[in-house]
PyMOL Python script that loads the backbone (N, CA, C, O; Angstrom):
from pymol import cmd

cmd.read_pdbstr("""\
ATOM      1  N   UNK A   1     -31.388 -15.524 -15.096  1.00  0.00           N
ATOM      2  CA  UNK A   1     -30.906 -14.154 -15.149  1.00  0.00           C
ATOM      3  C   UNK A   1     -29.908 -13.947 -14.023  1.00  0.00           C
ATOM      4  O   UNK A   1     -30.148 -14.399 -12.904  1.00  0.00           O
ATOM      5  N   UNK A   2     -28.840 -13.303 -14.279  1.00  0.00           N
ATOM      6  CA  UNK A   2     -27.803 -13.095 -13.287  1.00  0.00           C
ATOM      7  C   UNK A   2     -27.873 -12.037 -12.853  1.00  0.00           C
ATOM      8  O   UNK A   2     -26.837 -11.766 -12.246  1.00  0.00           O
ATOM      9  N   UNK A   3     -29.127 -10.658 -12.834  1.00  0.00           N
ATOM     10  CA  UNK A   3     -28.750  -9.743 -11.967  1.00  0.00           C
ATOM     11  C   UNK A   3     -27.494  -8.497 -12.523  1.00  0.00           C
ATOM     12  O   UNK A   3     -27.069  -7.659 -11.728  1.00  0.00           O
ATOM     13  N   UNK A   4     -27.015  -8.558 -14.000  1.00  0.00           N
ATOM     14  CA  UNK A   4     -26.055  -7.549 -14.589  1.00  0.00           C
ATOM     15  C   UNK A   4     -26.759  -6.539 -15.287  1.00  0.00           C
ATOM     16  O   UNK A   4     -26.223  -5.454 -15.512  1.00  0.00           O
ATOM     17  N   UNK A   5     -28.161  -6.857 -15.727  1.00  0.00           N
ATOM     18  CA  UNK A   5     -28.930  -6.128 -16.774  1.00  0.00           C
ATOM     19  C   UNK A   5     -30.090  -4.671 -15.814  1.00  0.00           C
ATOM     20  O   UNK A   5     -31.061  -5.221 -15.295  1.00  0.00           O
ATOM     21  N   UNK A   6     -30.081  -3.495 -15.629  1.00  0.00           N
ATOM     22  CA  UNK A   6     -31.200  -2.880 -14.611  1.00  0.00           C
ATOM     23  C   UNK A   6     -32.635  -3.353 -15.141  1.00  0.00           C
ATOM     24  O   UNK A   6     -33.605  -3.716 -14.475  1.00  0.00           O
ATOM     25  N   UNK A   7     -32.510  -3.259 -16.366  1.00  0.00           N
ATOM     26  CA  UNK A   7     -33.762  -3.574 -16.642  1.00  0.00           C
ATOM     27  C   UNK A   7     -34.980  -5.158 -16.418  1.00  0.00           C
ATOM     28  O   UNK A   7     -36.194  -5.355 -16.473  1.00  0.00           O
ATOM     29  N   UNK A   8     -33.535  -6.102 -16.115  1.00  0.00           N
ATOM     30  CA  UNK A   8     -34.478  -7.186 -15.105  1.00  0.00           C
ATOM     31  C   UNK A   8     -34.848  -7.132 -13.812  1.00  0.00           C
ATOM     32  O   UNK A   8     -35.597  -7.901 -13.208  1.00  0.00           O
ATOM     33  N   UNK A   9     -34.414  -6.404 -13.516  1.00  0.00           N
ATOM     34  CA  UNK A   9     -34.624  -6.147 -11.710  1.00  0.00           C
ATOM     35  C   UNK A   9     -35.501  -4.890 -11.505  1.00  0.00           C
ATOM     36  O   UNK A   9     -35.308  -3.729 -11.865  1.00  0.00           O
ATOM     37  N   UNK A  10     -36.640  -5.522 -10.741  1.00  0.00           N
ATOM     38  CA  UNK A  10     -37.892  -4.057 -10.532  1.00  0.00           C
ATOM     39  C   UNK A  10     -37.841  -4.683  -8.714  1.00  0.00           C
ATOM     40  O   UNK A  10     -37.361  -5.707  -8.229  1.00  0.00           O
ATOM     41  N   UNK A  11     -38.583  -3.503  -8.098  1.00  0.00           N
ATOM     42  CA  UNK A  11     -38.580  -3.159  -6.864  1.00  0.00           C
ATOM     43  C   UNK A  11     -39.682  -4.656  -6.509  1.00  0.00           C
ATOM     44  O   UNK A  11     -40.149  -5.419  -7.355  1.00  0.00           O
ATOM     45  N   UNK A  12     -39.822  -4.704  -5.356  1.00  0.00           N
ATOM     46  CA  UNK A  12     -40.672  -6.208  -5.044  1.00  0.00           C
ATOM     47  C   UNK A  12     -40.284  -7.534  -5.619  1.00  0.00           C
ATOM     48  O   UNK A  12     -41.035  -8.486  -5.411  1.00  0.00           O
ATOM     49  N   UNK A  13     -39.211  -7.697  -6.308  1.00  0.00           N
ATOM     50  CA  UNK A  13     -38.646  -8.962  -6.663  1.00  0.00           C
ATOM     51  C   UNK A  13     -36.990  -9.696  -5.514  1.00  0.00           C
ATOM     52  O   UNK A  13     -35.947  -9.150  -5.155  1.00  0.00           O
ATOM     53  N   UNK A  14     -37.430 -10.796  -5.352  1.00  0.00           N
ATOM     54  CA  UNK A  14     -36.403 -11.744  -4.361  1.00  0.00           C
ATOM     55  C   UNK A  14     -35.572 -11.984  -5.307  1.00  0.00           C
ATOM     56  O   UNK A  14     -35.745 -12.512  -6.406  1.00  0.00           O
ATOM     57  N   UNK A  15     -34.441 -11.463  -4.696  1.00  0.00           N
ATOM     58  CA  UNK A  15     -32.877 -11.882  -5.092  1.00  0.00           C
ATOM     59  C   UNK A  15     -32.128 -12.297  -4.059  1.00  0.00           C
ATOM     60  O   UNK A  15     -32.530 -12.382  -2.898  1.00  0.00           O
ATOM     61  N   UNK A  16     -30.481 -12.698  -4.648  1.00  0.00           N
ATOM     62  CA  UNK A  16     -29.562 -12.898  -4.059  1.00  0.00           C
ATOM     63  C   UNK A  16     -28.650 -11.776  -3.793  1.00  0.00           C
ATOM     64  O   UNK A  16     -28.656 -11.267  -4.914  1.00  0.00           O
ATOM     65  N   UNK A  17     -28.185 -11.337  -3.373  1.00  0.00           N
ATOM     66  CA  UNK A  17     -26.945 -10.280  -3.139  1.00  0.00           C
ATOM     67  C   UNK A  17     -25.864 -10.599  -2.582  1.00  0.00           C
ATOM     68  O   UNK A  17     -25.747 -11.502  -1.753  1.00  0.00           O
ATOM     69  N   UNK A  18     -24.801  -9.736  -3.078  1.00  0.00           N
ATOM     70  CA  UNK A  18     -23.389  -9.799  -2.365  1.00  0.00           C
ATOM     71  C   UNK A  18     -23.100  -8.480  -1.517  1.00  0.00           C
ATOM     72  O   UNK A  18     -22.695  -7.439  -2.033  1.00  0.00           O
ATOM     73  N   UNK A  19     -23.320  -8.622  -0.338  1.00  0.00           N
ATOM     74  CA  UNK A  19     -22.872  -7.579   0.683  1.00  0.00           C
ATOM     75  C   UNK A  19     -20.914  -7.031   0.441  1.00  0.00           C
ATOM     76  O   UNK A  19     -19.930  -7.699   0.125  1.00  0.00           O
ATOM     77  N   UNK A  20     -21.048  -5.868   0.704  1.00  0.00           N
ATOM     78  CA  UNK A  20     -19.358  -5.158   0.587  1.00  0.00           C
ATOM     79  C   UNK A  20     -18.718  -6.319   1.131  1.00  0.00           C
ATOM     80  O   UNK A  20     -18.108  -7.243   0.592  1.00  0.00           O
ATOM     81  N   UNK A  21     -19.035  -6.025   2.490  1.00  0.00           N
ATOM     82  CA  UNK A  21     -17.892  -6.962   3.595  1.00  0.00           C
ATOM     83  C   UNK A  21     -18.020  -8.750   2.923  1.00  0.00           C
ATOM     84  O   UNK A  21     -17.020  -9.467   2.942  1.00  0.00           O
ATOM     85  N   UNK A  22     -19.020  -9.127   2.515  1.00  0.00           N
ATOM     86  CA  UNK A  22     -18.833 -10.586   1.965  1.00  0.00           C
ATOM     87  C   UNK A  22     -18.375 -10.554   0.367  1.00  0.00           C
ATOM     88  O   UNK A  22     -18.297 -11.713  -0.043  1.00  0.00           O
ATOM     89  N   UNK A  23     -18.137  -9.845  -0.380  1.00  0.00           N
ATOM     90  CA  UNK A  23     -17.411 -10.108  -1.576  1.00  0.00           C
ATOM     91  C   UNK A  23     -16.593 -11.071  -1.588  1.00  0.00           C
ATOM     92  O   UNK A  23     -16.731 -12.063  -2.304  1.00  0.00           O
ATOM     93  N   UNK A  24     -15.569 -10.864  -0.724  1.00  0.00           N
ATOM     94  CA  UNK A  24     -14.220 -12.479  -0.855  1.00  0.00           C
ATOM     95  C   UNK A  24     -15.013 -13.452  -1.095  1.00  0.00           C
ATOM     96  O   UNK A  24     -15.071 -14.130  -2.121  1.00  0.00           O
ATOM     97  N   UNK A  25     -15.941 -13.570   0.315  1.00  0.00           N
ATOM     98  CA  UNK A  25     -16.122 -15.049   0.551  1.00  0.00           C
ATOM     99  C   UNK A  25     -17.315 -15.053  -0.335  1.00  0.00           C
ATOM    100  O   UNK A  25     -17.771 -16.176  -0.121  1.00  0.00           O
ATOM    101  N   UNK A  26     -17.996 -14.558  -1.085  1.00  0.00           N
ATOM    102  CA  UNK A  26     -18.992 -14.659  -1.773  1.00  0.00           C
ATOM    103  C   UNK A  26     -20.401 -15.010  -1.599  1.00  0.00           C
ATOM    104  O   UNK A  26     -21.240 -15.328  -2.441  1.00  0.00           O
ATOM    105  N   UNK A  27     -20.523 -14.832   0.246  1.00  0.00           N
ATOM    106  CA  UNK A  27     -21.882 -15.269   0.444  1.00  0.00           C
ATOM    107  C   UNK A  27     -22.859 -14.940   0.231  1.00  0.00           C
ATOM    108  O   UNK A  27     -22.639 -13.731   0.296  1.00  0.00           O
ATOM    109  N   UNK A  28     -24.105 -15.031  -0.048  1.00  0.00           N
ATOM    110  CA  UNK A  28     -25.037 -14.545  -0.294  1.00  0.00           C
ATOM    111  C   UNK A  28     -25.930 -13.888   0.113  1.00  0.00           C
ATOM    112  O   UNK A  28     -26.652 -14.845  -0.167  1.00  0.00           O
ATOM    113  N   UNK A  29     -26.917 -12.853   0.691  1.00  0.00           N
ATOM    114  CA  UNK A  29     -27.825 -12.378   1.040  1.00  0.00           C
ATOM    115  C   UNK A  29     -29.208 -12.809   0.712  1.00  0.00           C
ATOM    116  O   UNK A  29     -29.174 -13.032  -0.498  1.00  0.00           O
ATOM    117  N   UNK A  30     -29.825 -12.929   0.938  1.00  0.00           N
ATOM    118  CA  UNK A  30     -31.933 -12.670   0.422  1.00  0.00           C
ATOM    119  C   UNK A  30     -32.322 -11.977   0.495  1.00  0.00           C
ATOM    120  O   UNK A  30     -32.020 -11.315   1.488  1.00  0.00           O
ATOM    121  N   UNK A  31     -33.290 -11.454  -0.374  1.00  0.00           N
ATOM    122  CA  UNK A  31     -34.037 -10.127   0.196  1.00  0.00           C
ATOM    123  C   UNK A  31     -35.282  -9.584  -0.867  1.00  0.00           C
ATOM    124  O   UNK A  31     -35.452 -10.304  -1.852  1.00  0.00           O
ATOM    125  N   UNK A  32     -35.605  -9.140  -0.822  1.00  0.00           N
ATOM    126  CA  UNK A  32     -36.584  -8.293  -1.707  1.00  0.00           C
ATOM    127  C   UNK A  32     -36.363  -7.003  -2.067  1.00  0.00           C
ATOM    128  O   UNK A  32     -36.464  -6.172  -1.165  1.00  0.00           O
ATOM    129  N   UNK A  33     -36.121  -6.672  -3.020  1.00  0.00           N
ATOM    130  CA  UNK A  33     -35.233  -5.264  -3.850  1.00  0.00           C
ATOM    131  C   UNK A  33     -36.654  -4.193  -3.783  1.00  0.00           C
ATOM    132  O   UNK A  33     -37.827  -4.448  -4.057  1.00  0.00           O
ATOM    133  N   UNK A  34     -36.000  -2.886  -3.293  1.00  0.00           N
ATOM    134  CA  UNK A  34     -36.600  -2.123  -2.713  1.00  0.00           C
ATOM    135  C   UNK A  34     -36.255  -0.680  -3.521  1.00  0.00           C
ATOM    136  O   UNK A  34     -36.995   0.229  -3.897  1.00  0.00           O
ATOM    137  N   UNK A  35     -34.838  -0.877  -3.613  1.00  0.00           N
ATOM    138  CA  UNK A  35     -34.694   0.628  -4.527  1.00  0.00           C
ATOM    139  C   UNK A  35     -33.459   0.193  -5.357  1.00  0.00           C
ATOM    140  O   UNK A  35     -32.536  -0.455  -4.864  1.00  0.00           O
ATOM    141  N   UNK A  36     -33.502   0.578  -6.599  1.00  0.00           N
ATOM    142  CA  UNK A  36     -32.039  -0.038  -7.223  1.00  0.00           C
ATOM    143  C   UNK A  36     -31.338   1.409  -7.227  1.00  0.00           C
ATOM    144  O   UNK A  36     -31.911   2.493  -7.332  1.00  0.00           O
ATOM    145  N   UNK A  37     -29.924   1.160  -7.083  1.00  0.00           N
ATOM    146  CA  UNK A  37     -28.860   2.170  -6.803  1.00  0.00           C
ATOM    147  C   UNK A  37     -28.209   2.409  -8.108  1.00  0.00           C
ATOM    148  O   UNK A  37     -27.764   3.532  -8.343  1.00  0.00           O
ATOM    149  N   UNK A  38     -28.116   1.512  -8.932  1.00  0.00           N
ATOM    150  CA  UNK A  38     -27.110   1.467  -9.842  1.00  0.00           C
ATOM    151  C   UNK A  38     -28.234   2.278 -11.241  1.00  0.00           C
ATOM    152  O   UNK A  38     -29.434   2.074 -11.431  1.00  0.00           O
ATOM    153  N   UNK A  39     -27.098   3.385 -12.174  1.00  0.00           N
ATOM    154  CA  UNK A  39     -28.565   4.043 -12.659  1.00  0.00           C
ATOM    155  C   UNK A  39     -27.954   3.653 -14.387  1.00  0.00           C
ATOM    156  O   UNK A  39     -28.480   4.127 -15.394  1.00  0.00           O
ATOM    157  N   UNK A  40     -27.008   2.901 -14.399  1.00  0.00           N
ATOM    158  CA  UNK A  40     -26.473   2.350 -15.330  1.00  0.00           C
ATOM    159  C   UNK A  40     -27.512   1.600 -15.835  1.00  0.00           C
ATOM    160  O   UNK A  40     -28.404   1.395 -15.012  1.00  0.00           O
ATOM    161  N   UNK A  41     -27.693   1.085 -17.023  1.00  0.00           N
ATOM    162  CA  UNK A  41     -27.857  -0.061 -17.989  1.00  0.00           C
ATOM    163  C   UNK A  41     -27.818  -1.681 -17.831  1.00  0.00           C
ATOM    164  O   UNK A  41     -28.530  -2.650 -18.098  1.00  0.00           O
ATOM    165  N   UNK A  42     -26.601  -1.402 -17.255  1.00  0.00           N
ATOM    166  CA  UNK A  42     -25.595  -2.690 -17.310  1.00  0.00           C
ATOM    167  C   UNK A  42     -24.439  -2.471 -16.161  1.00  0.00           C
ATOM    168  O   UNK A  42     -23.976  -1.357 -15.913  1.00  0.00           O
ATOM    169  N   UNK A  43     -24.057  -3.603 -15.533  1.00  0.00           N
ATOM    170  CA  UNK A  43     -23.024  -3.896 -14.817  1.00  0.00           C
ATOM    171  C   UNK A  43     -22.168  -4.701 -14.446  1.00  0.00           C
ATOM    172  O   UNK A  43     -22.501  -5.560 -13.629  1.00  0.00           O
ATOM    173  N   UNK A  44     -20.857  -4.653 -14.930  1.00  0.00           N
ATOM    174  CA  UNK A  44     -20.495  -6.589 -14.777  1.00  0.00           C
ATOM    175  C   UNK A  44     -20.970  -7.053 -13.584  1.00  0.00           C
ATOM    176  O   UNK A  44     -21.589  -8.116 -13.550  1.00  0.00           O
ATOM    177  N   UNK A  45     -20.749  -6.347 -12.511  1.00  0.00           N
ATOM    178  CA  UNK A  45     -20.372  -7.224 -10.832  1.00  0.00           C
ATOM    179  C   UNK A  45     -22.003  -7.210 -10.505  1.00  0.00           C
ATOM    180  O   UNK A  45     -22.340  -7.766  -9.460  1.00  0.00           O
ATOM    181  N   UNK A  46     -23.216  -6.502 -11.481  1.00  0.00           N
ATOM    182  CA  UNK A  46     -23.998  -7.150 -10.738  1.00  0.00           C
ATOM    183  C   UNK A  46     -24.505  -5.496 -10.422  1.00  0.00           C
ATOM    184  O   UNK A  46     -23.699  -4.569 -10.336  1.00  0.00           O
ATOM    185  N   UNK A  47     -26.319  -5.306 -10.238  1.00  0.00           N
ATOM    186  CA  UNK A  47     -26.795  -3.904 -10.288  1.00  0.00           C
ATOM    187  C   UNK A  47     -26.885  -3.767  -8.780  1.00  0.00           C
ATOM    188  O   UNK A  47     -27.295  -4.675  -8.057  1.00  0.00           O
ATOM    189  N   UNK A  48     -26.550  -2.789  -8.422  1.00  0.00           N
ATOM    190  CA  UNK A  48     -26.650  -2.148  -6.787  1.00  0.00           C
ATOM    191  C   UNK A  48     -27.670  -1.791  -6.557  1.00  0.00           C
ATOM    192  O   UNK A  48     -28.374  -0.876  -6.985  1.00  0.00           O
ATOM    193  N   UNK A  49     -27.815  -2.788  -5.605  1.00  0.00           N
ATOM    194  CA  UNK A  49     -29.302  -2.278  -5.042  1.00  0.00           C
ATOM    195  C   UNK A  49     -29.795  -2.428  -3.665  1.00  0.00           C
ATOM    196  O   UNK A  49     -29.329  -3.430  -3.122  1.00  0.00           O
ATOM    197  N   UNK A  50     -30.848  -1.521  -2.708  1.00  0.00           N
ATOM    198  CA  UNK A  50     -30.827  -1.666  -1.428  1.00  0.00           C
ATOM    199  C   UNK A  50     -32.421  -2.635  -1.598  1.00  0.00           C
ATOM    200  O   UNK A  50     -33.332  -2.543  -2.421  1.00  0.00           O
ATOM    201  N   UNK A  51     -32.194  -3.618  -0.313  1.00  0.00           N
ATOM    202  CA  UNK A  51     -33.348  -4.839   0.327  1.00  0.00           C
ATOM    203  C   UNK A  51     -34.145  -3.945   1.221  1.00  0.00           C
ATOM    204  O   UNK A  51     -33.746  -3.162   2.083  1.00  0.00           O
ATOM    205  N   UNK A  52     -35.686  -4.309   0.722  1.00  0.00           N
ATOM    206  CA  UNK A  52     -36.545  -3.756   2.074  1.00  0.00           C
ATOM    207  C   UNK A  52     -36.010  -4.020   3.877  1.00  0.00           C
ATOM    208  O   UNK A  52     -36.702  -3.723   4.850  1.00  0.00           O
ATOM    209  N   UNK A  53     -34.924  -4.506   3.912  1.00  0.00           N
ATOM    210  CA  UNK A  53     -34.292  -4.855   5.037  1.00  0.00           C
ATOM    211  C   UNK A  53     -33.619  -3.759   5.576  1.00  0.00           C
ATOM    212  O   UNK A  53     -33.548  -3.461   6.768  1.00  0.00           O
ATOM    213  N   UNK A  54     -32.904  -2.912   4.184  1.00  0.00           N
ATOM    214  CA  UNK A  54     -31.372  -1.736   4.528  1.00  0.00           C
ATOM    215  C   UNK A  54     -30.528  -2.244   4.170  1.00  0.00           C
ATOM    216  O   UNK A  54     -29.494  -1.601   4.350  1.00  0.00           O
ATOM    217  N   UNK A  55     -30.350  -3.543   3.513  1.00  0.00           N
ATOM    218  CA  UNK A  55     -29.270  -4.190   3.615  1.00  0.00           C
ATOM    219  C   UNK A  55     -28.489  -3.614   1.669  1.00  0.00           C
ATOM    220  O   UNK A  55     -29.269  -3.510   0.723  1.00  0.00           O
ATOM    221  N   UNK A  56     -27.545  -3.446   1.563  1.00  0.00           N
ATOM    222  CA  UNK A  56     -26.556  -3.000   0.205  1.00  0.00           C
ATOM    223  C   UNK A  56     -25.925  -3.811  -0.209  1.00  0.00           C
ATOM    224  O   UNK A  56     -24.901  -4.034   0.437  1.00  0.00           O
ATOM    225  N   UNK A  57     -26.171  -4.686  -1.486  1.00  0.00           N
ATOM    226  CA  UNK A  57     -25.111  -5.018  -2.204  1.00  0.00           C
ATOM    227  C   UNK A  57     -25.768  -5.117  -3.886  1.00  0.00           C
ATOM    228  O   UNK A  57     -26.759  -4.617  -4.418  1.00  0.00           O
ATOM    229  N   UNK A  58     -25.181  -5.601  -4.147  1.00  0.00           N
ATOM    230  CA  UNK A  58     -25.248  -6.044  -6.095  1.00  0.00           C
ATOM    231  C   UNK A  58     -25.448  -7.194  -5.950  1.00  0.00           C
ATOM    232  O   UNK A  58     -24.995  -7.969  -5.108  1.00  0.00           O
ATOM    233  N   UNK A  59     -26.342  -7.397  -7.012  1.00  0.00           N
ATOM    234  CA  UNK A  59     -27.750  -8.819  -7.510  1.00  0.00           C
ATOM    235  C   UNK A  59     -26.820  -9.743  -8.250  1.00  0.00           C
ATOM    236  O   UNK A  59     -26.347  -9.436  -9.345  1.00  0.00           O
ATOM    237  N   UNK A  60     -26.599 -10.725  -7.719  1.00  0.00           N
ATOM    238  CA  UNK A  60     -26.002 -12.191  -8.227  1.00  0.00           C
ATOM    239  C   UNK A  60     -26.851 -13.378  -8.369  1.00  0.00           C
ATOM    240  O   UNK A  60     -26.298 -14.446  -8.631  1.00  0.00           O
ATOM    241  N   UNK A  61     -28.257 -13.323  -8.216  1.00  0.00           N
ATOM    242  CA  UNK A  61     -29.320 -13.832  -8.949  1.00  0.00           C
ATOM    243  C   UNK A  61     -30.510 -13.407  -8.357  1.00  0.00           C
ATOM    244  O   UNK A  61     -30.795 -12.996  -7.231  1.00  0.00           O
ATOM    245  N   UNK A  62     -31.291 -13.652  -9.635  1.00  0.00           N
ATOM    246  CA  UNK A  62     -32.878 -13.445  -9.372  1.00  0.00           C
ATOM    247  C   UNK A  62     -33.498 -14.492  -9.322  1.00  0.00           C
ATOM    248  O   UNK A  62     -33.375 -15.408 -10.135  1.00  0.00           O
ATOM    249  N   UNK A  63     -34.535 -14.475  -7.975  1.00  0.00           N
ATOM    250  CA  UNK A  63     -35.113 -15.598  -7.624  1.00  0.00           C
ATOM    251  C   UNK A  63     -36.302 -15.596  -7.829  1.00  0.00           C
ATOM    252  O   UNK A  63     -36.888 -16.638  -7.536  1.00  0.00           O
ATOM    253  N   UNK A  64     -37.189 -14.357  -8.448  1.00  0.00           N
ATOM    254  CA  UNK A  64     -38.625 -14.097  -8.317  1.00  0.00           C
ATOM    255  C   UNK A  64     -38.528 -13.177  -9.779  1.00  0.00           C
ATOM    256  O   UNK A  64     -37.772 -12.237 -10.025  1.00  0.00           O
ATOM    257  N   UNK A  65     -39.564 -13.800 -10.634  1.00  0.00           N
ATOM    258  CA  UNK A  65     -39.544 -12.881 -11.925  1.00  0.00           C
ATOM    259  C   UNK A  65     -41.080 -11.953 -11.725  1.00  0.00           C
ATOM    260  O   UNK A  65     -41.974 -12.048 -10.885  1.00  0.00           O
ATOM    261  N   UNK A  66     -40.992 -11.533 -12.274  1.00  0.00           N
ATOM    262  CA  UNK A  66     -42.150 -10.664 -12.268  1.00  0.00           C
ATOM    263  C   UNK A  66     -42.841 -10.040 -13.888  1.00  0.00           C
ATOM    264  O   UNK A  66     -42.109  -9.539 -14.742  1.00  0.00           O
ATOM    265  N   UNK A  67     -44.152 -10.177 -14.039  1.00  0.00           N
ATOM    266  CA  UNK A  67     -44.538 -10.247 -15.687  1.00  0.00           C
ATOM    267  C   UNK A  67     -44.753  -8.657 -15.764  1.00  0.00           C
ATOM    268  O   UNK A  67     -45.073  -8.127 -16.828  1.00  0.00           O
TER     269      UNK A  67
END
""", "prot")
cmd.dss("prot")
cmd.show_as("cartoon", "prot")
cmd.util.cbc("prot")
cmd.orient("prot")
């Protein structure tokens, strides 16, 4: 799963993220999704969402599924 769909991503699941300032370079973040931002459906670049950390960006993979 790549993280474009809201409905794969629930709160307590480890992803990857792309922070604002790292978009160019495309690095990645970790974290555990805490509140999703994006109230859309769907998103190309990926659903916005904040890490139990504080940290902001959009989900470029999911690392932890949840049943």
């Amino acid at each position: 799963m790549n993280g474009t769909t809201r409905s794969d991503i629930k709160p307590g699941m480890a992803v990857n993220i792309v922070l604002k300032q790292d978009q160019k370079s495309g690095k990645l973040t970790e974290g555990i999704v805490k509140d999703l931002l994006t109230s859309a459906p769907k998103h190309h670049r990926g659903i916005k969402v904040r890490l139990e950390d504080g940290a902001i960006g959009r989900v470029q993979e999911i690392l932890d599924f949840l049943d």
